[in-house]
C-alpha positions in Angstrom: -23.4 7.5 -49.4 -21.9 11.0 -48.0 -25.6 11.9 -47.7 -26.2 9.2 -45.7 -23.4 9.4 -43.1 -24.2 13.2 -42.9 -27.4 12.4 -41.9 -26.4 10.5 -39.5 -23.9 12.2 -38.2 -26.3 14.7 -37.5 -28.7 12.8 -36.2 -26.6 11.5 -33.7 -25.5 15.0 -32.6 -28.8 15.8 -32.0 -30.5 13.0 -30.1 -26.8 11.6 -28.4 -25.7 13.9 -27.0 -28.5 16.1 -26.1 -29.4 14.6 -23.5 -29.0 15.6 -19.7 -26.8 13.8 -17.2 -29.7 12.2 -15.0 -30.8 10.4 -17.7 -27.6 8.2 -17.5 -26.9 7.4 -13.6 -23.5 7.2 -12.5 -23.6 3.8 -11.2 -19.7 3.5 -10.2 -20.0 6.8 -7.9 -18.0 6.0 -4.6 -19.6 7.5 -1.1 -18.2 10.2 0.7 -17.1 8.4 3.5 -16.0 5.6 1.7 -13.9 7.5 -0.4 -12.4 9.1 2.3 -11.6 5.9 4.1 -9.3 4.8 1.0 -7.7 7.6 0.7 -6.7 7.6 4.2 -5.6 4.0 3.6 -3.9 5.3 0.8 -2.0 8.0 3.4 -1.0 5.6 5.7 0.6 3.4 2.8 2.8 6.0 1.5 3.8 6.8 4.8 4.6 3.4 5.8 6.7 3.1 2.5 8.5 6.2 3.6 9.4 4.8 6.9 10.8 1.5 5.6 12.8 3.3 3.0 14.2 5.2 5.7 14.8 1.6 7.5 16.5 0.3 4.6 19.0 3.3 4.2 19.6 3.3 8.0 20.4 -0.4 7.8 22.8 0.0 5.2 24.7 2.5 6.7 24.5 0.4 9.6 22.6 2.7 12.0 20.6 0.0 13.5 19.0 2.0 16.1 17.6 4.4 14.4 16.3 1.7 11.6 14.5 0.0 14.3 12.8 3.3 15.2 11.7 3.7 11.5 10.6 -0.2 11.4 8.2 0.3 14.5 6.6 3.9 13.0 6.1 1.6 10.0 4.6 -1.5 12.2 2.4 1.2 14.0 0.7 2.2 10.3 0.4 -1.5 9.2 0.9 -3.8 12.4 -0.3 -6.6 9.9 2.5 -6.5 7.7 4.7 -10.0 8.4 7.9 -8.4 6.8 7.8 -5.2 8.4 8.3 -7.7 12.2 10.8 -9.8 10.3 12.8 -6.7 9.3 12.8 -5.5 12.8 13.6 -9.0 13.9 16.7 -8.4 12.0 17.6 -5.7 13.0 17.8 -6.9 16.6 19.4 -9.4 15.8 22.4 -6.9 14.8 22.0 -4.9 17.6 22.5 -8.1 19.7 18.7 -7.9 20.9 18.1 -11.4 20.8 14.9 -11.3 23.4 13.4 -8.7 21.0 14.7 -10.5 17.7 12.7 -13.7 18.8 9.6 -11.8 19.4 9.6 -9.9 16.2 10.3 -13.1 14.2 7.7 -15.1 16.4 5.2 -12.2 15.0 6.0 -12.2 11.7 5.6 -15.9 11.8 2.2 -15.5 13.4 1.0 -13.0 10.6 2.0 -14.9 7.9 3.0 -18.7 8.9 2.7 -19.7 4.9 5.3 -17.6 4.2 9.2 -18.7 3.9 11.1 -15.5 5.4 14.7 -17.7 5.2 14.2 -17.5 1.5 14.5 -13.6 1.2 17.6 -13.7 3.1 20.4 -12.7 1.0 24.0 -14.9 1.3 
C-alpha cells in the first residue's frame, strides 16, 4: 500500500505539475483597461467615504458650513448617491437654508424615491 501511494505520488509530481502555464488559460484574467476603470472607481469610493466622514465630524461639532462643503466634494465623486443629497439637505436645513434644503431633499427623493429617508432620522 505505501508502494502504491509512492508511486503515485510520484507520478503525479511528474506529469501535474510539469506542465507549462499555457497549457492551462487563465480564463478569469481582467483587461487592462478594465482593471483600471475599477480601480479608479475604487479611488473615488474611498475618497468619497473620506469626505462624508469629514461631514459627519463637522456636523457633530456643529460646523455646518464646512460639513456642507465636505457633502458637495462627496456629491461631486458619486452625484448618484440619494443619502449623500439628504445629508446635505440636512444640513441646510440647520444652517437655515431652506431654498437649498428643499432642493437637496427633492434630489435625494429623485434618486432613490423607494427609499424612506424619515426613517433614518434619529429622535
Amino acid at each position: 500500500m505505501r508502494w502504491l501511494i509512492v508511486t503515485f505520488l510520484l507520478l503525479l509530481s511528474i506529469y501535474g505539475c510539469g506542465r507549462e502555464k499555457e497549457e492551462y488559460p487563465i480564463t478569469n484574467t481582467v483587461k487592462p483597461e478594465v482593471e483600471e476603470v475599477y480601480l479608479e472607481q475604487r479611488e473615488k469610493t474611498k475618497e468619497e467615504e473620506i469626505y462624508l466622514q469629514k461631514a459627519e465630524s463637522c456636523i457633530r461639532e456643529g460646523e455646518y458650513k464646512q460639513a456642507a462643503l465636505f457633502l458637495k466634494r462627496a456629491i461631486e465623486l458619486d452625484p448618484t448617491d440619494a443619502s449623500l443629497y439628504y445629508k446635505l439637505g440636512n444640513v441646510y436645513s440647520r444652517l437655515q437654508e431652506n431654498e437649498l434644503a428643499v432642493k437637496a431633499y427633492v434630489k435625494a427623493i429623485e434618486l432613490d424615491p423607494e427609499k424612506n429617508f424619515l426613517k433614518e432620522e434619529k429622535p
